[in-house]
C-alpha positions as CSV (number, residue, x, y, z in Angstrom):
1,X,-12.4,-22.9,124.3
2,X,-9.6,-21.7,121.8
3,X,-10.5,-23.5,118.8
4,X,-12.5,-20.7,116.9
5,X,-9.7,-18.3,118.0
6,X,-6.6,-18.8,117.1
7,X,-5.3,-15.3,117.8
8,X,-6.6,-15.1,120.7
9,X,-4.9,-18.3,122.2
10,X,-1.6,-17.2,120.4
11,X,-1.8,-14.3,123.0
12,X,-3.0,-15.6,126.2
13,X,-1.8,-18.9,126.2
14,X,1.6,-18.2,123.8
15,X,2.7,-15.0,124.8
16,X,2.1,-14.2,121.0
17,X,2.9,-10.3,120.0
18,X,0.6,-10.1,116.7
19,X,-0.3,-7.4,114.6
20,X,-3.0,-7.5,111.6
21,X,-1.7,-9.9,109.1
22,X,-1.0,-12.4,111.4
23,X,-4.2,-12.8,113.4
24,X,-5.7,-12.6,109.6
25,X,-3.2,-15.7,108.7
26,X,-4.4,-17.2,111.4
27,X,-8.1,-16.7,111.1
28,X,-7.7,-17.9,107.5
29,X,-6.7,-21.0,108.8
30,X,-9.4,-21.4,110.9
31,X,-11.5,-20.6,108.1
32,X,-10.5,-21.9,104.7
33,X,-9.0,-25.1,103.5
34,X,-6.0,-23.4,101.6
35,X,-4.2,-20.6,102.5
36,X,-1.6,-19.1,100.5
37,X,0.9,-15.9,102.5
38,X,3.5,-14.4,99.8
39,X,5.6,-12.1,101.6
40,X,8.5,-9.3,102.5
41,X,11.1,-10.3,103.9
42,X,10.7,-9.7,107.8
43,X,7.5,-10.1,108.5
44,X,6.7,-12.3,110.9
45,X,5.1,-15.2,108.8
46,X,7.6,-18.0,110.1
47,X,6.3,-16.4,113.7
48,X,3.0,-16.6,113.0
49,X,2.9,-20.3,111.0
50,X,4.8,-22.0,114.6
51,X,1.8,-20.3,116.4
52,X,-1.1,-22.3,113.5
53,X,1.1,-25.5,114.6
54,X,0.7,-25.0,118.2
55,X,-2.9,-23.4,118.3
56,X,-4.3,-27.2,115.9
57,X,-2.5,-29.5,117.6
58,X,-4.1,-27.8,121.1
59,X,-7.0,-27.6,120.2
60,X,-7.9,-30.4,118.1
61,X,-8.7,-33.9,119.4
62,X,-6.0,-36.5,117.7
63,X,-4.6,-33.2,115.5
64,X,-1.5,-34.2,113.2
65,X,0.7,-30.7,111.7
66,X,3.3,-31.6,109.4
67,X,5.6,-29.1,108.0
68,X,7.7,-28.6,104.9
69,X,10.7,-26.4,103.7
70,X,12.6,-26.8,100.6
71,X,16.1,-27.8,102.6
72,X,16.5,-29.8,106.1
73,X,18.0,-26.9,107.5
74,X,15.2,-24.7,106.9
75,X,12.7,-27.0,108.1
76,X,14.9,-27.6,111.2
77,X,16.5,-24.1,111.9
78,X,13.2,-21.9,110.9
79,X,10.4,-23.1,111.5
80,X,10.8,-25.8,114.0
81,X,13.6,-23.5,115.8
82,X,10.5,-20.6,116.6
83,X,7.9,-23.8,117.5
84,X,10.5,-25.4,119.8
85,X,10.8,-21.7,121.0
86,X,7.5,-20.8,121.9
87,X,6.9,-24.9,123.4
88,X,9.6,-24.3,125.5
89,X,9.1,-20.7,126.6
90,X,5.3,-21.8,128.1
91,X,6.7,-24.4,130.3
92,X,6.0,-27.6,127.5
93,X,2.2,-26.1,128.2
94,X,0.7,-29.2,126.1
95,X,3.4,-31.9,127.8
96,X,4.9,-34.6,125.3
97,X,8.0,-35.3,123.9
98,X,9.9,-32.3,121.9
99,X,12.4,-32.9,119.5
100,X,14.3,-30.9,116.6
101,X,11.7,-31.6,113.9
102,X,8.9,-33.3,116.0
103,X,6.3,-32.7,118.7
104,X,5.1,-36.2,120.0
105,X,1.6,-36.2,121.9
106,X,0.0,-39.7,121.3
107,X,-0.5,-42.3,118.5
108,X,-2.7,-39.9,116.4
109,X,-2.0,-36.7,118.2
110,X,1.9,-34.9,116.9
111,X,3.5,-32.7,114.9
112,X,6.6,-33.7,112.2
113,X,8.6,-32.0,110.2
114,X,10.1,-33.1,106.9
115,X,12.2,-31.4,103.9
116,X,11.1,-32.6,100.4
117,X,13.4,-35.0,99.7
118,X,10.6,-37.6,99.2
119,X,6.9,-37.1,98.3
120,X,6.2,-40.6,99.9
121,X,6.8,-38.8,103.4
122,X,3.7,-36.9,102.8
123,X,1.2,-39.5,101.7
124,X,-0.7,-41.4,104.2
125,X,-2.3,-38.7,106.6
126,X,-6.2,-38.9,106.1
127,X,-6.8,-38.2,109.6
128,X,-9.9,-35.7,110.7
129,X,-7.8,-33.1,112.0
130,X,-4.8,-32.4,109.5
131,X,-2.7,-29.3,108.7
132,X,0.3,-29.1,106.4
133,X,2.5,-25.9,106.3
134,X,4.8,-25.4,103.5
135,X,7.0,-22.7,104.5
136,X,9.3,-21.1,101.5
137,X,6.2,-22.6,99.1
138,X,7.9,-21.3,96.2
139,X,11.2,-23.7,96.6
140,X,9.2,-26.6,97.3
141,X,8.9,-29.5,94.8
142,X,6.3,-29.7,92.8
143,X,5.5,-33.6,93.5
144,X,5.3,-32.4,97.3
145,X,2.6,-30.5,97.0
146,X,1.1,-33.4,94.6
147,X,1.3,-36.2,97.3
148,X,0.0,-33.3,100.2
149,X,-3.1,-32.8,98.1
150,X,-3.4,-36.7,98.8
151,X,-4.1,-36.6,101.8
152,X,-6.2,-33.6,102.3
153,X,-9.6,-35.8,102.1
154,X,-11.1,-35.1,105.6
155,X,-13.6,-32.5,106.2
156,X,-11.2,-30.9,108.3
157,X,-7.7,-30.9,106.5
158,X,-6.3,-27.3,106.1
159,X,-2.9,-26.4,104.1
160,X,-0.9,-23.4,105.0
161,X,1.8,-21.8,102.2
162,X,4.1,-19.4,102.8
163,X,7.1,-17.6,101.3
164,X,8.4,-15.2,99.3
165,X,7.1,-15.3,95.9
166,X,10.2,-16.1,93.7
167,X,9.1,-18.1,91.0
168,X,6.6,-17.3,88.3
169,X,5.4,-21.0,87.9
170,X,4.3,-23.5,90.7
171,X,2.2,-24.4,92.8
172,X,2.6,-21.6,94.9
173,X,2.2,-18.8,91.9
174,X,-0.9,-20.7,90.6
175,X,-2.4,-20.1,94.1
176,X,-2.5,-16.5,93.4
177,X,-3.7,-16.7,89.9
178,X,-5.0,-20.0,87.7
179,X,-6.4,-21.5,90.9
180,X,-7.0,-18.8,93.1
181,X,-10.8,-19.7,93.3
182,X,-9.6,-22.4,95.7
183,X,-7.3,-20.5,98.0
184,X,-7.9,-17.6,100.3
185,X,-4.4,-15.2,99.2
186,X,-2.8,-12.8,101.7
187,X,-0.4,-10.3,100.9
188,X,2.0,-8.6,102.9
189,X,4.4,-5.7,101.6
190,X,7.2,-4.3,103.6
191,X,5.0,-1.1,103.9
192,X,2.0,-3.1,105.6
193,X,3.9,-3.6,108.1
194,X,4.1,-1.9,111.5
195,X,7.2,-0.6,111.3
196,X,6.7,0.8,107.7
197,X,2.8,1.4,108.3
198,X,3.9,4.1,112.0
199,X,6.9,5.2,110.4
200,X,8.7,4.8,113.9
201,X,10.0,1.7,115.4
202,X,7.5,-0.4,117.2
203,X,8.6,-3.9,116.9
204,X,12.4,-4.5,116.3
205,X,12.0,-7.9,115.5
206,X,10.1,-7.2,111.9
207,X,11.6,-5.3,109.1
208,X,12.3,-1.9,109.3
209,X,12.5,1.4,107.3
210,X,16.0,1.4,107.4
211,X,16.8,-2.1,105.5
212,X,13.5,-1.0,103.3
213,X,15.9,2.6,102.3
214,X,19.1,0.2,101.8
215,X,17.6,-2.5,99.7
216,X,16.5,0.5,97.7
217,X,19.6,1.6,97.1
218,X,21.8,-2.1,96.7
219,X,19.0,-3.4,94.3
220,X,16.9,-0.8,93.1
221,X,12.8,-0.1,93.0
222,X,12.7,-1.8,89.6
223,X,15.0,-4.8,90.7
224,X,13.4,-8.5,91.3
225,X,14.6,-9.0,94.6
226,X,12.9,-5.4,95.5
227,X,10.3,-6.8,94.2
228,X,10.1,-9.7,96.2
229,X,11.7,-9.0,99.4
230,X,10.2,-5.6,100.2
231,X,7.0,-5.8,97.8
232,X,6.1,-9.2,98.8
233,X,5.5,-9.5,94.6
234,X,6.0,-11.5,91.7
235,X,8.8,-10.5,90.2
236,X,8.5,-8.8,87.0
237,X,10.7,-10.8,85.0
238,X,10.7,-11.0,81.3
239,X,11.4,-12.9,78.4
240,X,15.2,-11.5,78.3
241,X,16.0,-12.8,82.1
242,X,19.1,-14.6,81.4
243,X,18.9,-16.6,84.5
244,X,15.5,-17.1,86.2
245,X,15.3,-16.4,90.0
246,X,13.6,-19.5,90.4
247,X,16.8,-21.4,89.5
248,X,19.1,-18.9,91.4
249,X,17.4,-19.7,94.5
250,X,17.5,-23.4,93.8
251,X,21.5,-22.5,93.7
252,X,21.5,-21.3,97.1
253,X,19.4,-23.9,98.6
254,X,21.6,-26.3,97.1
255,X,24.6,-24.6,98.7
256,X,23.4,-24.2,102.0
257,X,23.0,-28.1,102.1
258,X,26.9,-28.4,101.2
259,X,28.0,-28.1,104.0
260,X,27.1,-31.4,105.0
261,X,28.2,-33.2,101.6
262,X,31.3,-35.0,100.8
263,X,34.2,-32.5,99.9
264,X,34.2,-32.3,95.1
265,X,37.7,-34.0,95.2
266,X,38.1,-31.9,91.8
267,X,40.6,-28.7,91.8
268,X,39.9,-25.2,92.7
269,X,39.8,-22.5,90.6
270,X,39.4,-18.8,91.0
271,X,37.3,-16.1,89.0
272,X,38.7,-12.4,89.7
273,X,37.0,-9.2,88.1
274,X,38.5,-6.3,88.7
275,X,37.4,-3.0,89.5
276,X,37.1,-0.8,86.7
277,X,35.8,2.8,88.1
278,X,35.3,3.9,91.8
279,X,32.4,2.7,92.8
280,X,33.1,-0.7,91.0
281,X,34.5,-3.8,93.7
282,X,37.1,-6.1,92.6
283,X,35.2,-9.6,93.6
284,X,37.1,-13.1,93.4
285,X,35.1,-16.4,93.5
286,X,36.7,-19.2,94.5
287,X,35.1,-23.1,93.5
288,X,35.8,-26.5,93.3
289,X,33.4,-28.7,91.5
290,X,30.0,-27.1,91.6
291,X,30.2,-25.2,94.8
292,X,31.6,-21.9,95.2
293,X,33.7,-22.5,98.3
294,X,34.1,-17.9,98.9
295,X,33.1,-15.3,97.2
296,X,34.3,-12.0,98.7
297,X,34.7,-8.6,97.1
298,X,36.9,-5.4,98.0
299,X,36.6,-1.2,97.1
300,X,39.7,1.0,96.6
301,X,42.6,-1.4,95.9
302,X,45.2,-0.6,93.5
303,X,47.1,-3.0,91.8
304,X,49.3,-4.2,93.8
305,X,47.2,-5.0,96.7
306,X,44.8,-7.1,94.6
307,X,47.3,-8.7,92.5
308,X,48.6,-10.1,96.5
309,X,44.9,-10.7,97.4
310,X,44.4,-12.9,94.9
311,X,48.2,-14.5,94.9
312,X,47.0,-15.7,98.5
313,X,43.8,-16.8,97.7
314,X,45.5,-18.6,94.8
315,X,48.0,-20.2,97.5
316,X,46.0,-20.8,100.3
317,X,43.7,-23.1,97.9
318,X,46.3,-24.4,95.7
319,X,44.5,-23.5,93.0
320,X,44.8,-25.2,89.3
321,X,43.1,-22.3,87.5
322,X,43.0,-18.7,88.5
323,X,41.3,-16.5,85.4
324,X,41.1,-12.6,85.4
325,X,39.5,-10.1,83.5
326,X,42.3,-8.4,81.3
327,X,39.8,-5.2,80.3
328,X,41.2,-2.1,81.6
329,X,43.5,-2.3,85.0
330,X,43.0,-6.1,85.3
331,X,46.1,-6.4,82.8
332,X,48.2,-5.0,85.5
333,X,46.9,-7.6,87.8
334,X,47.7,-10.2,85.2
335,X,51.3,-8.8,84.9
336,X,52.0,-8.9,88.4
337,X,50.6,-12.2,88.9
338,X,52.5,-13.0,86.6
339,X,55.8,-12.2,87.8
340,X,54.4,-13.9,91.3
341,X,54.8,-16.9,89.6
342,X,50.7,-17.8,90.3
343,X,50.2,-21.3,88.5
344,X,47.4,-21.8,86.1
345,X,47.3,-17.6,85.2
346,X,44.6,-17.3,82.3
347,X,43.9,-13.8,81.5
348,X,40.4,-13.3,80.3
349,X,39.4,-10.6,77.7
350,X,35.3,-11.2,77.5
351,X,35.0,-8.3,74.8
352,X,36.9,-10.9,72.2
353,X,35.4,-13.5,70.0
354,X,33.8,-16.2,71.2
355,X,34.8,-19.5,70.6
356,X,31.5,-20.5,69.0
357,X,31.1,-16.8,67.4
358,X,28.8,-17.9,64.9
359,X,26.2,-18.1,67.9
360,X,27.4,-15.7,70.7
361,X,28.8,-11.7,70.0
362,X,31.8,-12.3,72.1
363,X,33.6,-14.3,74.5
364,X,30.9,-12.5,77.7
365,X,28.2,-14.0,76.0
366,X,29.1,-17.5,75.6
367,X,30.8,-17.8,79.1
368,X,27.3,-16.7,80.4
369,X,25.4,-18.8,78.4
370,X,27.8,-21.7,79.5
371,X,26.7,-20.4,83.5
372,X,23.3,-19.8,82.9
373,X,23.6,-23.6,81.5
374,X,25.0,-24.9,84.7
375,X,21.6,-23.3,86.9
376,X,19.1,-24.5,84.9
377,X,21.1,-28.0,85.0
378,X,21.6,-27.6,89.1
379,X,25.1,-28.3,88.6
380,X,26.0,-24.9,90.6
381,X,25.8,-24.5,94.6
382,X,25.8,-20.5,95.9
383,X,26.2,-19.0,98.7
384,X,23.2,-17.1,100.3
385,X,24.5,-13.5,99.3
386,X,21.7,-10.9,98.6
387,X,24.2,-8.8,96.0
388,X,24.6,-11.8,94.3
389,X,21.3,-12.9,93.6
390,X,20.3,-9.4,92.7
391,X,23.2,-9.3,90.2
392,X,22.1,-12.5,88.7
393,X,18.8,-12.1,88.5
394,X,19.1,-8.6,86.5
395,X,20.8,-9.8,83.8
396,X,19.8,-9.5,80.1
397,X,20.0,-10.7,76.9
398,X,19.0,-10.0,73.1
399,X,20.3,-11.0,70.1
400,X,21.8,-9.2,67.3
401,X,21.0,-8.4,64.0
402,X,22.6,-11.8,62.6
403,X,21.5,-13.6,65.4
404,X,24.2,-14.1,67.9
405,X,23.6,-13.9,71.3
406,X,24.9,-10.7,73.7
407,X,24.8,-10.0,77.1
408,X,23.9,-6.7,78.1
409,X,27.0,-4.6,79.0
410,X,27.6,-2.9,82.5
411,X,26.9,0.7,80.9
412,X,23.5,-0.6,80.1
413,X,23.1,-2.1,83.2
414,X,24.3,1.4,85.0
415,X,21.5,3.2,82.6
416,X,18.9,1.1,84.7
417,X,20.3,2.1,88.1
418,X,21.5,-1.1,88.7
419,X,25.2,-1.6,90.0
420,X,28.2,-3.4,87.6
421,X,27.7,-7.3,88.2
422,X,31.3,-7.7,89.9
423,X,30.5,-11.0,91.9
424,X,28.0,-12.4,89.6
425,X,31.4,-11.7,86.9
426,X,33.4,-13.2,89.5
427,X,31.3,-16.4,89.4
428,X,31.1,-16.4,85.7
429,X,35.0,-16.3,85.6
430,X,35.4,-19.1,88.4
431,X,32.7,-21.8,86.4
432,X,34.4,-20.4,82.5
433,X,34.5,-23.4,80.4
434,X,38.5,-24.5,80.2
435,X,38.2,-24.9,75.9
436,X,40.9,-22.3,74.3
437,X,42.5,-21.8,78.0
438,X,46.2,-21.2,78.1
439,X,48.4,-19.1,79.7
440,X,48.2,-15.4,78.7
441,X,45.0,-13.7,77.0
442,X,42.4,-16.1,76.1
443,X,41.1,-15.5,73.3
């Protein structure tokens, strides 16, 4: 009865509240092999990819679904937390057995979900009635996709992407440009959505004009993560990114999985920048190993208070290293530190020479170039902070006239509307490379 309409069983039999873009998700998926969804954030695609699950395996004879995330927690908290949600909220309407990732209904009838750890997971499925959904497509390995494509040789295999588009290379990006001949594309911006599109608020649930006006204002209209999390778009990254979002998100991914990893064993050191004018934080980054353990920031302290924030920060962790930024009032810091008797004390001056000056313009540049090193390497593990990433992602490079690198300065960076980089600072103080460290300026 419900297999040529989805939405319409998402409603009557799911309870499903839908508004356009997700009954045409849906009917894509009825009608096209490949569907690709880049997003906002906020609009109901997770939603609407547990009803596609629950609508194939209903109404499909012997129907497999097997679902993807780049990280076991967002296979098992997202995705699977909203299908186990809806199974349970209609009474376990198509019976079996429900578990955190898996919907059991025979032999050849179920619905499993893995993270990407290994491609081989994926290969083997060549059943009639098969559909893969790869939520967060743009995180997803790219040999994942490889082995899914496998096993999509039945007449009726369908494969579902979804996610924010983040990277501008994939699998997911090619399905909205060099391949999109084979895909049928939806778009959704913040301001398609119902919320946006009535200017009142008629579903709570989806994103809302408000957090549309403040991610304006903390990242700003020509900012990547505006881009991506309110325009649903590509970002417009360039040639003088320092540090691709791709490889900032692959950060946080890998430092939402930490939590269940064996503690570094290595010491813990601190980054502090302090702020400089008044709508400047003071941020401190604390890290042991590759993972940054907090990373907090704080408005309106003098001297005093943060020298004795970061004196207990300093204790509480025993930290080995604790380096701050000596421009401007962080000397004070230093000097009261100091007298505190805080072990391991470097004060950093980034505007000096680097150490390699032949290649960088001063110390700023190299200690970013050594960060940016550690992302591209994945041998960094962030925590899922939106100010952060934004920071991150905005920063620039050139090179001057005799080639060294620089990194643009936070004046520049104000020109462009964008806020000074206080935490993304922080971090670059926290993962500094220890040559030329000593007590004192480092320079």
């Amino acid at each position: 009865m419900w297999s040529g309409d989805p939405a319409g069983f998402a409603r009557r039999e799911l309870g499903a509240d839908l508004w356009e873009k997700q009954v045409e998700i849906l009917e894509s998926v009825r009608d096209f092999p490949r569907v690709a969804v880049r997003s906002c954030n906020g609009s109901g695609k997770t939603y609407t990819a547990a009803h596609a699950a629950l609508w194939w395996l209903a109404c499909f004879p012997d129907a497999i679904a097997i679902t993807t995330a780049p990280t076991e927690h967002q296979v098992r908290e997202i995705l699977w937390r909203e299908i186990r949600r809806i199974y349970r909220g209609r009474g376990g309407f198509m019976g079996g057995r429900l578990l955190r990732t898996s919907l059991e209904l025979g032999e050849k009838h179920f619905a499993r979900g893995f993270s990407t750890d290994f491609p081989e997971r994926f290969q083997g499925f060549h059943e009639g009635h098969i559909l893969f959904v790869v939520d967060e497509a743009s995180g997803v390995r790219e040999g994942i996709f490889e082995a899914i494509e496998g096993s999509m040789t039945s007449d009726h295999s369908r494969l579902l992407l979804l996610g924010n588009p983040t990277s501008l290379s994939g699998y997911f990006y090619e399905a909205f440009h060099r391949r999109r001949r084979l895909w049928r594309t939806i778009h959704i911006s913040a301001f398609d959505t119902p919320n946006l599109s009535a200017g009142e608020l008629l579903r709570p649930y989806l994103v809302t004009g408000k957090w549309v006006e403040d991610a304006l204002i903390n990242w700003g209209e020509g900012s990547p993560l505006y881009q991506i999390r309110v325009l649903g778009e590509f970002p417009s990254e360039s040639e003088d990114t320092l540090i691709s979002l791709r490889v900032i998100e692959r950060a946080v991914a890998a430092g939402e999985c930490a939590g269940v990893s064996a503690a570094s064993g290595e010491g813990v050191e601190i980054g502090v920048d302090v702020a400089r004018f008044g709508s400047d934080r003071t941020a401190i980054c604390v890290r042991q190993g590759s993972r940054v353990l907090e990373l907090v920031s704080y408005s309106k302290k003098d001297t005093m208070e943060t020298a004795g924030l970061v004196s207990s920060f300093a204790s509480r962790y025993s930290a080995s290293r604790v380096r701050v930024d000596v421009i401007g009032v962080g000397a004070g810091v230093v000097d009261r530190l100091r007298e505190r008797g805080v072990q391991g004390l470097t004060g950093v001056n980034v505007s000096q020479r680097a150490n390699d000056w032949e290649r960088f313009s001063n110390l700023r540049a190299e200690l970013y170039d050594g960060l940016r090193e550690r992302f591209q390497e994945g041998r960094i593990e962030i925590p899922r902070d939106e100010r952060l990433v934004s920071e991150l992602a905005s920063i620039r490079y050139s090179f001057t006239s005799s080639g060294q690198m620089r990194i643009e300065s936070k004046d520049d960076l104000r020109g462009r509307g964008l806020a000074s980089p206080d935490l993304a600072d922080a971090v670059m103080l926290a993962f500094a490379r220890r040559a030329g460290e000593s007590f004192g300026i480092w320079i």
